[in-house]
N, C-alpha and C positions, 0 to 999 in steps of 0.2 A: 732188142731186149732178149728174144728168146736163145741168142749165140750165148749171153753170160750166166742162163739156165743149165745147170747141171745136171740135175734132179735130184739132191741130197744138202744139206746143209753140215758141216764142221763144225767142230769147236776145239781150238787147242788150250787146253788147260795150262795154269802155270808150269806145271815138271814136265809141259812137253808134251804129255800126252795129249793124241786127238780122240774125239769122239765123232762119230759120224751119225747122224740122224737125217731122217725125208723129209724133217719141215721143222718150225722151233715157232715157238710160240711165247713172246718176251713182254713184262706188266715194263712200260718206262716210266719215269717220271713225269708231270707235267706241273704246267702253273697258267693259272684263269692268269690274264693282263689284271692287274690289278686297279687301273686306273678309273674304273667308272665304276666299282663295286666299292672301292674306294670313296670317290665323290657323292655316291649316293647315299654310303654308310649303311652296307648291306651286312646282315650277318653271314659269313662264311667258316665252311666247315674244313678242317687244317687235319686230310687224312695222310696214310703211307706212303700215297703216293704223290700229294698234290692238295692246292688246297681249291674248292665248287662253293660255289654261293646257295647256301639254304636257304631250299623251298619246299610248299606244302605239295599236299598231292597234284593241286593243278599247276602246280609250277610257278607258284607267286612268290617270288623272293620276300624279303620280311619288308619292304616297305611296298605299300600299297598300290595297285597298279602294276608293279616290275615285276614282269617273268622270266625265269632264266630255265635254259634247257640245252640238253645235249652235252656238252664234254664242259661248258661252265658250270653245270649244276649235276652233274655223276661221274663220278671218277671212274668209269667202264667208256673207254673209245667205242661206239660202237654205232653204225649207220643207224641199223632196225632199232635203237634204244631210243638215237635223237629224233628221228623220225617221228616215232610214237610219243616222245615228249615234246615235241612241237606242234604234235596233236594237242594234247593233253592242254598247253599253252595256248594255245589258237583259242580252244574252250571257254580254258580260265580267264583271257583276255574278254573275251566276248558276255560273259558272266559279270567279269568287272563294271562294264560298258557300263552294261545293261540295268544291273541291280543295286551298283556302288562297290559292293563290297566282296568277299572270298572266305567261305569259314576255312581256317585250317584245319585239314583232317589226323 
């Protein structure tokens, strides 16, 4: 891997011109599998870049019980984000368990 390391990243625009930059930092598109957010008849949220399943602060998607976290429920890729929402989830689950229910905050 580090032979194909250069230390700079390119970009050639349409007319040709290149620009050269040390590193590039790019929003892609994505899409949640639709297929079980689907069958459960989750509410999801249809952003710029993609569409996540809406959930409350502990992460309980809109039917009761189903937690969604990380890159299906925030459109930000991000380790330390899902990380901390599978905390948050872990919680809410365990809250569910225990007491029935989850106020939406």
């Amino acid at each position: 891997m580090a032979d194909t390391m250069n230390g700079h990243a390119d970009i050639q625009l349409p007319d040709g011109r290149i620009l050269a930059f040390s590193c590039l930092f790019a929003l892609a598109p994505f899409e949640v599998s639709p297929l079980i957010p689907q069958q459960l008849d989750l509410d999801m949220y249809q952003g710029p870049l993609g569409s996540t399943v809406t959930t409350g602060a502990m992460k309980e998607a809109s039917m009761p019980g189903v937690f969604a976290y990380g890159d299906a429920a925030r459109p930000i890729a991000s380790v330390a984000l899902a990380v901390g929402d599978g905390n948050l989830a872990g919680v809410g689950a365990h809250r569910s368990l225990m007491f029935g229910s989850i106020t939406h905050e």
